[in-house]
C-alpha positions as CSV (number, residue, x, y, z in Angstrom):
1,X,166.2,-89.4,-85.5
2,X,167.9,-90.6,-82.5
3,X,165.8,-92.5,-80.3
4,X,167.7,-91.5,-77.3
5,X,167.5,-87.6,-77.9
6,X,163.4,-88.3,-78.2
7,X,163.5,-89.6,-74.5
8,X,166.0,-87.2,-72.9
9,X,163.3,-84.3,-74.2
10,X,160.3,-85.9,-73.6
11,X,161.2,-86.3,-69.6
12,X,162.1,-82.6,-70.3
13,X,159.3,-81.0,-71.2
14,X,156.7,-81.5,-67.8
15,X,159.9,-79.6,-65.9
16,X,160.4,-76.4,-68.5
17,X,156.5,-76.1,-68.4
18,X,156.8,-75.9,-65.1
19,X,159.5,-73.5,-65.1
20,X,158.1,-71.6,-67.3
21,X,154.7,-70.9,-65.9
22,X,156.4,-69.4,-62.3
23,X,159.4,-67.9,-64.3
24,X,157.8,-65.9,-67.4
25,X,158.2,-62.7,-67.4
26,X,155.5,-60.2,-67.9
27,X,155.5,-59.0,-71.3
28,X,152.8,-57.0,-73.1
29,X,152.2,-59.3,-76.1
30,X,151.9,-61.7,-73.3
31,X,149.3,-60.3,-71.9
32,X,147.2,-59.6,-74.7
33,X,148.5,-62.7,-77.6
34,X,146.0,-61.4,-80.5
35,X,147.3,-62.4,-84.0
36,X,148.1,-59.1,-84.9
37,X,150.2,-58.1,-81.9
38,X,152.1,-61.4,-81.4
39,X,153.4,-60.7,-85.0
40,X,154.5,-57.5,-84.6
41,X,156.0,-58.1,-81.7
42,X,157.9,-61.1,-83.1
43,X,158.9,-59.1,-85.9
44,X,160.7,-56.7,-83.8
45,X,162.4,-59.0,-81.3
46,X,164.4,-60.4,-84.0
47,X,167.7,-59.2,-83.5
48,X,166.9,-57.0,-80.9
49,X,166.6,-57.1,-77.0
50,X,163.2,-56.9,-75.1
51,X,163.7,-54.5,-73.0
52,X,164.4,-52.4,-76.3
53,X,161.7,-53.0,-77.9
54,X,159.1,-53.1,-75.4
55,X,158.9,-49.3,-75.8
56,X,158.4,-49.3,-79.7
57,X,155.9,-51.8,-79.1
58,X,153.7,-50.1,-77.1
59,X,153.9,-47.0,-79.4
60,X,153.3,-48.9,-82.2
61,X,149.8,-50.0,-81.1
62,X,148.8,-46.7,-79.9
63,X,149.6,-45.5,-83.3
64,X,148.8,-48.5,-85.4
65,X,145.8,-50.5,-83.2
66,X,144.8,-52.8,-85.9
67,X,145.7,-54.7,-88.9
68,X,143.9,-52.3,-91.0
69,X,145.5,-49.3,-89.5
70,X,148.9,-51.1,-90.4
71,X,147.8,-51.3,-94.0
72,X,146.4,-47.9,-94.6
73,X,149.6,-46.0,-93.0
74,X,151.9,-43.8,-94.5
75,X,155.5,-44.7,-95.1
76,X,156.9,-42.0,-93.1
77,X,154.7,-42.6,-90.1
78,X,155.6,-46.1,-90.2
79,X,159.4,-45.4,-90.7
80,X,159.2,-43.0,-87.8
81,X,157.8,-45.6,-85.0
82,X,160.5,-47.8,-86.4
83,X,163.1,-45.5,-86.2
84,X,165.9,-47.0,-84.3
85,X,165.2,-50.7,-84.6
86,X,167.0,-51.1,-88.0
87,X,166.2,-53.9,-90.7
88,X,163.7,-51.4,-92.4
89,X,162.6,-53.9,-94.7
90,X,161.1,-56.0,-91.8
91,X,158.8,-52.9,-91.6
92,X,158.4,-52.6,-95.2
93,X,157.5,-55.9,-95.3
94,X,155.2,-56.0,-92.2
95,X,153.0,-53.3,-94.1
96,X,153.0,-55.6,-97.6
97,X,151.6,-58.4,-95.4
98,X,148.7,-56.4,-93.7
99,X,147.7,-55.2,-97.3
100,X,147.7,-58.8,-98.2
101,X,145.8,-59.8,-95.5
102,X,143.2,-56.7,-95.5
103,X,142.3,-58.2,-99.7
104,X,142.6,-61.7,-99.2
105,X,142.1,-62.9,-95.8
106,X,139.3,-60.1,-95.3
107,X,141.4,-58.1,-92.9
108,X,141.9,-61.5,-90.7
109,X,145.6,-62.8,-89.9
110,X,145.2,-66.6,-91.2
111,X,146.3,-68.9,-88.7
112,X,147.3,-71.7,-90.8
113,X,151.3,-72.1,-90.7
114,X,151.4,-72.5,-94.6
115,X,149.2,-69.7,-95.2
116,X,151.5,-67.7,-92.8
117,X,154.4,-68.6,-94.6
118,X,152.8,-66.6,-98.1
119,X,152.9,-63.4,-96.3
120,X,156.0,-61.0,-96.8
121,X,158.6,-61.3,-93.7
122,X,157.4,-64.4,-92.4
123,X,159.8,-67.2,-92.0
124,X,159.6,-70.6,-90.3
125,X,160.4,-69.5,-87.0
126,X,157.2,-66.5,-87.0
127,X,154.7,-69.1,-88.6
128,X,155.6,-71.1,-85.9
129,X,154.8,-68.7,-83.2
130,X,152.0,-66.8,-84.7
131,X,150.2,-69.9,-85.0
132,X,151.1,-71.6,-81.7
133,X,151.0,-68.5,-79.7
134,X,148.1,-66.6,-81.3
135,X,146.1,-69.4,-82.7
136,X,147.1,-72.7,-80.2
137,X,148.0,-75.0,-83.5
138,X,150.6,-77.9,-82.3
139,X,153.5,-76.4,-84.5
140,X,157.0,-75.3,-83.4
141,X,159.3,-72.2,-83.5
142,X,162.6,-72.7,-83.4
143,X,165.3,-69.6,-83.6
144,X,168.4,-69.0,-82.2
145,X,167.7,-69.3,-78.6
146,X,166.2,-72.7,-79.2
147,X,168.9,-73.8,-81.3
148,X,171.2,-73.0,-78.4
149,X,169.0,-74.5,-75.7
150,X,168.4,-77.7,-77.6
151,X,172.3,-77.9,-78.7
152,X,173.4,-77.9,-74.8
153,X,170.6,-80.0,-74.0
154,X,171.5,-82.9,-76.1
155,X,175.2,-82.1,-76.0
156,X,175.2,-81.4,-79.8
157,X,178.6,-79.9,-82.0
158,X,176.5,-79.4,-85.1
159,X,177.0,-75.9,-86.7
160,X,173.2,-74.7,-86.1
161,X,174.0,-72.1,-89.0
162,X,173.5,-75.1,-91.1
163,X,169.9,-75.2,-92.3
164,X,169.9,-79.3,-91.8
165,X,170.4,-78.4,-88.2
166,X,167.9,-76.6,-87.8
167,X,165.5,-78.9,-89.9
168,X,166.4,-82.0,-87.8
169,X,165.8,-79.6,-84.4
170,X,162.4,-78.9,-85.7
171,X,161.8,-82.5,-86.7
172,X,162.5,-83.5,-83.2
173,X,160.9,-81.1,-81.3
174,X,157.0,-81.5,-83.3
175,X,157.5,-85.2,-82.1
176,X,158.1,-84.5,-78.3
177,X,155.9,-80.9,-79.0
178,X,152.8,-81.5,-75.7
179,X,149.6,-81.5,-77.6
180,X,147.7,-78.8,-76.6
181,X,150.3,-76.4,-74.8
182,X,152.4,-75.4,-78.4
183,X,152.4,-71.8,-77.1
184,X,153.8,-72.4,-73.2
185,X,156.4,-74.9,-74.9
186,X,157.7,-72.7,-77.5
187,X,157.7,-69.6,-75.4
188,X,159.0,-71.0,-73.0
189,X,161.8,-72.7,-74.6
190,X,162.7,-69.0,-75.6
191,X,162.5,-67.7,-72.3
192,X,164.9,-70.0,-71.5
193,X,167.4,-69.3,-74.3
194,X,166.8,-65.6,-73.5
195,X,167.0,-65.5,-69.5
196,X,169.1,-68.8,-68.4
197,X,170.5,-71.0,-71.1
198,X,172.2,-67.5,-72.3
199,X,174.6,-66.8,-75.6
200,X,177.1,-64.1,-74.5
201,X,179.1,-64.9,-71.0
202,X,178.4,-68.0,-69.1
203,X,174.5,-69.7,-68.7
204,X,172.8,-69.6,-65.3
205,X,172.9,-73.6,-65.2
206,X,172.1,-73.6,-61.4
207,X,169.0,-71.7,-62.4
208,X,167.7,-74.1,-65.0
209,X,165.0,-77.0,-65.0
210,X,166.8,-78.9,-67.3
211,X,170.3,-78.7,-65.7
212,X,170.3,-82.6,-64.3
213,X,170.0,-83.6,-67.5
214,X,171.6,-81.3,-70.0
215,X,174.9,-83.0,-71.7
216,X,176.6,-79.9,-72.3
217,X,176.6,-79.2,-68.6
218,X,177.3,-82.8,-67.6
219,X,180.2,-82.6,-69.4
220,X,181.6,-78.9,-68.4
221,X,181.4,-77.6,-72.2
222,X,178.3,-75.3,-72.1
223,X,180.7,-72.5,-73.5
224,X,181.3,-74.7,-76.2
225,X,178.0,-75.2,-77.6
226,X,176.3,-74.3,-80.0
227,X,178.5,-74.6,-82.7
228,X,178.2,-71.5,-85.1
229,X,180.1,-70.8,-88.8
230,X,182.4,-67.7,-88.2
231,X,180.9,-64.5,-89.8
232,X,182.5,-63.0,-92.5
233,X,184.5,-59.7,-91.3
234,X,182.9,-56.8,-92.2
235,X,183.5,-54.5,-95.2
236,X,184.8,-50.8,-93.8
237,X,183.3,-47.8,-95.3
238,X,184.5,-44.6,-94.0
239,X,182.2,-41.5,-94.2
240,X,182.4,-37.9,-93.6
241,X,179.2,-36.5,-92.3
242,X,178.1,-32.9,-92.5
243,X,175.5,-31.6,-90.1
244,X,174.4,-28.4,-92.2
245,X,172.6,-25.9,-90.2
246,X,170.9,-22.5,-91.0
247,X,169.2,-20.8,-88.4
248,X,166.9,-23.3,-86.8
249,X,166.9,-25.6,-89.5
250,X,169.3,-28.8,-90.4
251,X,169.4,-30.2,-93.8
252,X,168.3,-33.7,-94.6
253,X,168.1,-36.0,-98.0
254,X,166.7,-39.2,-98.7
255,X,169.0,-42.3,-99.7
256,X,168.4,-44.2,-102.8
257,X,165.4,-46.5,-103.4
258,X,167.5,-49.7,-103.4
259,X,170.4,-50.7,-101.2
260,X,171.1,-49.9,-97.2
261,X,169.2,-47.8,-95.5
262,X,167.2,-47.6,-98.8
263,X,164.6,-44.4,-98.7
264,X,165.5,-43.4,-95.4
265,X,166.6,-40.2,-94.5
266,X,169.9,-39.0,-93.7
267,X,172.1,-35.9,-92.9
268,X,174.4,-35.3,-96.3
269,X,177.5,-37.4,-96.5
270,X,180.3,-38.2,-98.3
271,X,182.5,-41.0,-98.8
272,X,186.2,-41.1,-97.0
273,X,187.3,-38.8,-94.6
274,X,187.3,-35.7,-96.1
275,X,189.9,-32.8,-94.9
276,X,188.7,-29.3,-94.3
277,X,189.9,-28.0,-98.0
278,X,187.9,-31.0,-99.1
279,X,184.5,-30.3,-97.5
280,X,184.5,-27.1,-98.1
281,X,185.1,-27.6,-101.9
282,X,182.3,-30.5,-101.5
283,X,179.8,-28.4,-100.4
284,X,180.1,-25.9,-102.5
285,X,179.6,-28.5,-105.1
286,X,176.1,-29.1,-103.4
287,X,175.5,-25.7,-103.3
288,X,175.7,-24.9,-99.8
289,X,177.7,-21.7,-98.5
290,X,179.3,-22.3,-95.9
291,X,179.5,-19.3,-92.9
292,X,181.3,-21.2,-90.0
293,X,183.0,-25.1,-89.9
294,X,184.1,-26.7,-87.3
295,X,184.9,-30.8,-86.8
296,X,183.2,-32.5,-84.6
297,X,182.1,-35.8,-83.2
298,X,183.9,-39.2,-85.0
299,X,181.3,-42.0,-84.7
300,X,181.2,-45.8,-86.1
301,X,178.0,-47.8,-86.3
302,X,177.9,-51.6,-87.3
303,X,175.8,-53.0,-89.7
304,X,175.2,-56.8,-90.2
305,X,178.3,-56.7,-93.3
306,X,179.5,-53.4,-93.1
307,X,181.0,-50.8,-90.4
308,X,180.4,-47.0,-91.2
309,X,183.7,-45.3,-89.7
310,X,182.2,-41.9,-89.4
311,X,184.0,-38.0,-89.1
312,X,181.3,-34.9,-88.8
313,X,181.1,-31.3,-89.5
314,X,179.3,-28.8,-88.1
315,X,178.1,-26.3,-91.0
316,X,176.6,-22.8,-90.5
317,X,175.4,-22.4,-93.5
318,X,174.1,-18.6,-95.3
319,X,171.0,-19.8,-96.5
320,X,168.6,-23.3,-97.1
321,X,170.3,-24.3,-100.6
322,X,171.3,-27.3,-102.2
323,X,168.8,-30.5,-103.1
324,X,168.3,-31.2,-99.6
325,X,164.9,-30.3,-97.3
326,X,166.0,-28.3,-94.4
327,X,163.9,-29.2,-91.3
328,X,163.2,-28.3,-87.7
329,X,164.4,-30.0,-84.3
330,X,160.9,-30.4,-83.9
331,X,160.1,-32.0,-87.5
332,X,163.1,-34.0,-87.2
333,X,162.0,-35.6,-84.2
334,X,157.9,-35.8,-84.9
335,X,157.7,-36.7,-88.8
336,X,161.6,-38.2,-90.3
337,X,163.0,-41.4,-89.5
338,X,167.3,-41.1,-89.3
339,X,168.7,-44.3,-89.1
340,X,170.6,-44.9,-85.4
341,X,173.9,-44.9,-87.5
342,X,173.4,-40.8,-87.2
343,X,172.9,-41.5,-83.8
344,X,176.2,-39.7,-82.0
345,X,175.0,-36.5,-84.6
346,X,171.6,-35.9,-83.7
347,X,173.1,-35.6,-80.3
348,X,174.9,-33.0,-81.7
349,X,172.0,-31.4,-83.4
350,X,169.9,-31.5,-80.4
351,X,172.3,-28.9,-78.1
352,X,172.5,-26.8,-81.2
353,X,168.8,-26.7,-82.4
354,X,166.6,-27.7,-79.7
């Protein structure tokens, strides 16, 4: 560990408490930092913006109060407040852990970071700040946003994809970590990696506490750092997506038990773009008589290693046929979850059904 590095963030870390107490923003898990809601919340901020989430979050609780409530709640009502956020395992997994905790904690999150670690969906990073927000334990929470503050800070080229990077960042910041104040440091490290010290466009250096000091920003290269491992380009699939509707009633299915998007519902699909003959012919395959086709919206929604290139039919159909369950607007919208990648055709449903 570089003895230098130690110094530079221990004078740091008096200024970004400062910072942070007249710069955090007001946040509901803020306000209210029980066990169970600091984990959900941090479960849903990853990969996804605050302001986005803050409105799942708050239905969440009113649906799902408690930890018990969280175990004893039916997949569909849990995939319905997700609905939107993506990554359903994370809420898959967020129920596993509540069941886990409801037999062998006695319905009580455990605050120990290793015990954390044993529950499904919880990585380094939410052990970290479940236990140092929630519980005030001296242990730290490094993800992206302190990887990229800490990389400018100290000037650093490392790829912080690489897992030794992030193990030395840890390493170096449980030595400078305040004793005592584990939950303003790390949350305010991340307030600064989400509202200053930013990823996308230039950082608001003029705005930042550490910005006499920082190396990146010494040296002019702020856009340079951090240092990330190209993605791999993602696979194409393309899609041809039929919005079946009979009377007042649109036909769903349910995807397979394993893979993307796995139990979910969706409107009935096929793969490639399929031409008029074509859809017509596939249909009929699936048992559904068609009494009026017309194309409508294309659509393309990105997953993490694969873009769905998307083409859609609007189907009046003769009568509810074919394996699917044939639903109301008002069902559709109350009890099943559609992943966002139908997104552009539930707009489409909505003028014609609701």
């Amino acid at each position: 560990m570089n003895e230098i590095d130690v110094l530079l963030l221990s004078g740091a870390v008096n200024p970004l408490l400062q910072w942070y107490e007249g710069n955090a923003r007001v946040l509901p898990w803020r306000q209210q930092p029980t066990p169970y809601r600091v984990w959900v919340s941090e479960i849903m901020l990853q990969q996804t913006r605050v302001s986005a989430v803050m409105p799942y979050f708050q239905r969440w609780m009113e649906a799902l109060p408690e930890i018990r409530d969280l175990a004893q709640a039916e997949e569909e009502t849990l995939l319905k407040l997700w609905e939107g956020l993506g990554y359903y395992n994370r809420v898959r997994n967020l129920q596993k852990a509540a069941k886990i905790i409801m037999t062998e904690h006695d319905g009580n999150m455990p605050s120990e970071y290793a015990l954390l670690l044993q529950l499904p969906g919880i990585g380094e990073y939410t052990a970290g700040a479940i236990s140092s927000i929630a519980f005030g334990q001296d242990e730290v929470a490094v993800d992206g946003n302190v990887l990229r503050v800490i990389s400018r800070m100290l000037g650093s080229f490392r790829d912080i994809k690489e897992p030794e990077t992030k193990k030395d960042v840890q390493q170096l910041l449980r030595v400078v970590l305040p004793s005592g104040k584990a939950s303003a440091f790390n949350q305010a490290l991340m307030e600064l990696g989400a509202t200053v010290c930013l990823p996308n466009g230039a950082p608001q250096c003029m705005l930042c506490p550490w910005a006499e000091n920082c190396r990146a920003h010494e040296a002019g290269n702020e856009l340079m750092i951090p240092v990330k491992t190209p993605k791999k380009q993602r696979r194409i699939e393309e899609k041809t997506v039929f919005l079946c509707i009979c009377g007042n009633r649109v036909a769903i299915g349910k995807r397979p038990a394993k893979g993307l998007l796995a139990r979910l519902w969706e409107l009935p699909s096929a793969a490639g773009f399929l031409t008029r003959e074509q859809a017509e012919k596939y249909l009929q395959e699936l048992h559904i008589e068609t009494a009026a086709m017309e194309k409508t919206a294309a659509a393309k929604h990105i997953f993490t290693h694969i873009e769905w290139h998307m083409q859609g039919y609007l189907v009046e159909t003769k009568q509810p046929a074919g394996e699917f369950l044939w639903v109301s607007w008002e069902e559709l919208q109350q009890q099943y979850a559609l992943p966002s990648a139908f997104k552009a055709y539930v707009s489409v449903l909505e003028k014609q059904l609701s």
